[in-house]
C-alpha positions as CSV (number, residue, x, y, z in Angstrom):
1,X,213.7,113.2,29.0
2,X,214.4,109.2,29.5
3,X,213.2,108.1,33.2
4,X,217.2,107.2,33.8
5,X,217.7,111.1,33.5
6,X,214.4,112.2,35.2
7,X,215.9,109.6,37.9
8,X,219.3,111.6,38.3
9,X,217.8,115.0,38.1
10,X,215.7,113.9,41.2
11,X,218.3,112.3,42.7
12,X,221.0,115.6,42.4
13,X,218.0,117.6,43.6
14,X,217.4,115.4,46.9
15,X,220.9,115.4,47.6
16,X,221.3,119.4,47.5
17,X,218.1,119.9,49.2
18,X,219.3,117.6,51.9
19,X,222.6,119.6,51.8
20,X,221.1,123.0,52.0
21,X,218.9,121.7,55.3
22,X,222.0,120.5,57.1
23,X,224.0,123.0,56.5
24,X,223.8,124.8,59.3
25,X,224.0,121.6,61.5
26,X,227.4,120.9,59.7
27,X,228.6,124.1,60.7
28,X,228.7,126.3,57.1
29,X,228.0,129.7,57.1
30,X,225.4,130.7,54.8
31,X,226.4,134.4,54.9
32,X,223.3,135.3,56.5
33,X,221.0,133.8,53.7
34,X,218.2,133.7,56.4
35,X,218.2,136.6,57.8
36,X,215.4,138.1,55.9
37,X,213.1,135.3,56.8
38,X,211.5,135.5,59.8
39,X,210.5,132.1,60.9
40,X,208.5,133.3,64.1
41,X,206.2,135.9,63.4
42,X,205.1,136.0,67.0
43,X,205.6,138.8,68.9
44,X,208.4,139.5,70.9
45,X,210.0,141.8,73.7
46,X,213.7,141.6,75.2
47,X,213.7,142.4,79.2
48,X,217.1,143.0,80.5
49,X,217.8,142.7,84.5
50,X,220.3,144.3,86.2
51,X,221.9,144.4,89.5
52,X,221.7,147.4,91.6
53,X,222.6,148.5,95.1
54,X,219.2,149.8,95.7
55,X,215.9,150.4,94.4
56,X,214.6,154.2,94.4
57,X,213.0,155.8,96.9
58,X,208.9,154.8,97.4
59,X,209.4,151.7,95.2
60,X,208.9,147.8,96.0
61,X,211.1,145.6,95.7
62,X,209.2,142.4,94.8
63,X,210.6,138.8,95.4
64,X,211.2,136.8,92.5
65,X,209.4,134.2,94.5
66,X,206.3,136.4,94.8
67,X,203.2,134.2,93.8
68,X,202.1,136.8,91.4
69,X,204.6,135.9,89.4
70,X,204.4,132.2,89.5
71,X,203.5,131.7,85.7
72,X,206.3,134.1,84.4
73,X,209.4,131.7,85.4
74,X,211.3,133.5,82.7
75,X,211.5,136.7,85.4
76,X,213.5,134.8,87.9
77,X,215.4,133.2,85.6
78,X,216.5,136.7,84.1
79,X,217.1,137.6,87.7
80,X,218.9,134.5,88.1
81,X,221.4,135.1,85.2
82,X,221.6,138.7,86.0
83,X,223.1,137.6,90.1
84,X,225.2,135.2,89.1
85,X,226.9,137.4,85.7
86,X,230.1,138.7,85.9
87,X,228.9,142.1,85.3
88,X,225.4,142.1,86.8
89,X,223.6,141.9,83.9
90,X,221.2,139.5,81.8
91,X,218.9,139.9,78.5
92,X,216.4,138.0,77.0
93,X,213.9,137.8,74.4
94,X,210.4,136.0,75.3
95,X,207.7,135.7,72.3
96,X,204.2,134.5,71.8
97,X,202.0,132.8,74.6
98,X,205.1,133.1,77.1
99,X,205.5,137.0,76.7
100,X,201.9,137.3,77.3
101,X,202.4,135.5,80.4
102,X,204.9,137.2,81.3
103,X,203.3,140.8,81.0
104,X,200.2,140.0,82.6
105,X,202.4,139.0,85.6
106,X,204.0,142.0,85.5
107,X,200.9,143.9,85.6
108,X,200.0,142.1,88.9
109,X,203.1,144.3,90.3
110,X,204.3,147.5,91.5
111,X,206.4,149.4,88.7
112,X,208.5,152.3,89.3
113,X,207.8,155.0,87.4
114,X,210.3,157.3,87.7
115,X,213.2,154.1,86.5
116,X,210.6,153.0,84.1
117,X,211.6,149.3,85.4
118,X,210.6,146.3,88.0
119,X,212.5,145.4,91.1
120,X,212.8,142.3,92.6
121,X,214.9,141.0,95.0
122,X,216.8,137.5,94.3
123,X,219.1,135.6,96.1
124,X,220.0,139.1,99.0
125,X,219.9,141.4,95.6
126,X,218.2,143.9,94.2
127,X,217.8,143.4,90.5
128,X,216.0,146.0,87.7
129,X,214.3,143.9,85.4
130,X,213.0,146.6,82.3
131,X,211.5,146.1,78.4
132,X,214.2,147.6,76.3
């Protein structure tokens, strides 16, 4: 193979690299080519949060303010969401470092049994925040 062809060969091979790489920036659909790799092998929980008129009986109702949960932001942020939706209700998925964060604050408070969930209060509501 001359170097002129080795040349071209490269060339063709950088541009369809360079296509493949921004083609999802460009908007094609790869049919789900990448669904099978799992980029982020850390490991992950979805909480959902959802607006309820009260909290069971013997439970505490936590303010998303509360200091112990100061390094989770990602709990009043769910709350948030979950106040100001349409329907009362949030999601969403926290992995690695910040979900470790996250559960150590919610070890730090009360849990309701019985609803297998959190309550804290945000913005005048009550909101359930649990793992699904």
């Amino acid at each position: 193979m001359s170097i002129r062809e080795r040349g071209r060969r490269s060339a063709a091979v950088v541009a369809l690299a360079g296509l493949l790489v921004t083609a999802g920036c460009l908007g094609f659909d790869l049919a789900g080519a990448t669904d099978a790799v799992n980029l982020n092998e850390a490991e992950s929980a979805t909480f959902g949060a959802e607006v309820v008129s009260e909290a069971p009986d013997d439970t505490t109702v936590v303010h998303a303010d509360d200091e112990r949960l100061e390094n989770a932001s990602e709990l009043r942020s769910l709350a948030e969401r979950a106040v100001e939706a349409e329907d009362g209700y949030a999601s969403e998925t926290i992995r690695g470092a910040r979900l470790k964060a996250v559960e150590a604050a919610l070890d730090e408070i009360p849990f309701s049994s019985d609803a297998g969930a959190y309550y804290l209060r945000y913005d005048g509501e009550i909101v359930r925040v649990s793992k699904l």
